[in-house]
PLY file of the C-alpha trace (Angstrom):
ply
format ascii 1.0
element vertex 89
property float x
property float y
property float z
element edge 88
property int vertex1
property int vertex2
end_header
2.59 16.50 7.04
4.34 15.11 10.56
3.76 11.66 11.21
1.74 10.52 14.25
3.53 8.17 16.63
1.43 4.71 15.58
0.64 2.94 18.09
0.16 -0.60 16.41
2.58 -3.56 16.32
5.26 -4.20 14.69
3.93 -7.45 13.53
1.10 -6.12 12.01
3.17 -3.40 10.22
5.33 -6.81 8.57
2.22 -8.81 7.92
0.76 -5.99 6.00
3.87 -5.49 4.15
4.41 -8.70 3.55
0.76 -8.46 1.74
1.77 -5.80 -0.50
4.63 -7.70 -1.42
3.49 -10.95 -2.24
0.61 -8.85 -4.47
3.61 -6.87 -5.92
5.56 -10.35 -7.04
2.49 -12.03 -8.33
1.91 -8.91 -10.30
5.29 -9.10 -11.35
5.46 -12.23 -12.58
2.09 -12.31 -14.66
0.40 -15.45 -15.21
2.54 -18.61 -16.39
-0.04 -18.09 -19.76
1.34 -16.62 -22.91
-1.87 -14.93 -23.82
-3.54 -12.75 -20.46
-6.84 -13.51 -20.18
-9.73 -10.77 -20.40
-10.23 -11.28 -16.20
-6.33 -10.59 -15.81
-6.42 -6.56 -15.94
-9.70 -6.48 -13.71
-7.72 -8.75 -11.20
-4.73 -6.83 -11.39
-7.35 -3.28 -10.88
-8.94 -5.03 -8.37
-5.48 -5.76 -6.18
-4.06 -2.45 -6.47
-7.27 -1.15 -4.81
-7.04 -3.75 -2.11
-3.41 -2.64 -1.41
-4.31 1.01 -1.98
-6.94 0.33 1.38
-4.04 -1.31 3.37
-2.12 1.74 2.56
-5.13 3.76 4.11
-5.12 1.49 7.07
-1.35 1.94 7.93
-0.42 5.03 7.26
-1.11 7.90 9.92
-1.99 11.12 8.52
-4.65 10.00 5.90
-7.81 11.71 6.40
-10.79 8.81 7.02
-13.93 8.94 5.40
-13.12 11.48 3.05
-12.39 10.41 -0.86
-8.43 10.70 -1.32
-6.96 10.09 -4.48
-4.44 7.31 -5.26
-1.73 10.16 -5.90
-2.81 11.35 -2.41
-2.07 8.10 -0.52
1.41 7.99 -2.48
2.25 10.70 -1.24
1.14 10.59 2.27
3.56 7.34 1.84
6.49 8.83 0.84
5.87 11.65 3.62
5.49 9.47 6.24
8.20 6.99 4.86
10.53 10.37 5.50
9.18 11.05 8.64
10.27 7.49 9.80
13.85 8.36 8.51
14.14 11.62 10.03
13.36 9.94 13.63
15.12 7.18 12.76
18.77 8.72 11.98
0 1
1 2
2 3
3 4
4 5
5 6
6 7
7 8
8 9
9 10
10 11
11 12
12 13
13 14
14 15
15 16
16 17
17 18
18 19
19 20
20 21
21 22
22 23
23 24
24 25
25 26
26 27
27 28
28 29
29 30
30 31
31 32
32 33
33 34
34 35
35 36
36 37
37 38
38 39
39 40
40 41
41 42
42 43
43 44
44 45
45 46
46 47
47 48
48 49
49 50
50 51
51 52
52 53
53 54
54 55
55 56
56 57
57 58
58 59
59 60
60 61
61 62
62 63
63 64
64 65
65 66
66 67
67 68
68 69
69 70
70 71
71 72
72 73
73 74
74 75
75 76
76 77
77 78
78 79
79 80
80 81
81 82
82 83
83 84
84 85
85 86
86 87
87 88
């Protein structure tokens, strides 16, 4: 897969990963509970989808309005994370 030049901002680009990782900590860190909750794994399912669909959003490359698997977006990720490398060095 070659990445597409984006043409979007780089502001957007640090909001949106400044999403994922403020989901990431708060995943992280759990709740400040000893004993999770019944809600806390549907939470948790339903933010990993949410940042799976911001992955969809800002990556080039990922074929819209067709189903893609989770695997699928990883590893249109890590190809396009490569991509940026290569043009990068």
């Amino acid at each position: 897969m070659k990445a597409i030049s984006p043409v979007r901002s780089v502001r957007s680009c640090y909001e949106a990963v400044c999403c994922l990782s403020e989901q990431s900590l708060a995943i992280a860190r759990g709740g400040n509970n000893k004993s999770p909750t019944l809600e806390e794994p549907m939470n948790l399912l339903y933010d990993m989808n949410d940042c799976y669909s911001k992955l969809r959003e800002l990556v080039p490359g990922i074929p819209q309005g067709t189903k893609v698997s989770q695997v699928e977006i990883l590893q249109h990720v890590i190809d396009y994370i490569f991509d940026l490398q290569i043009v990068l060095e």
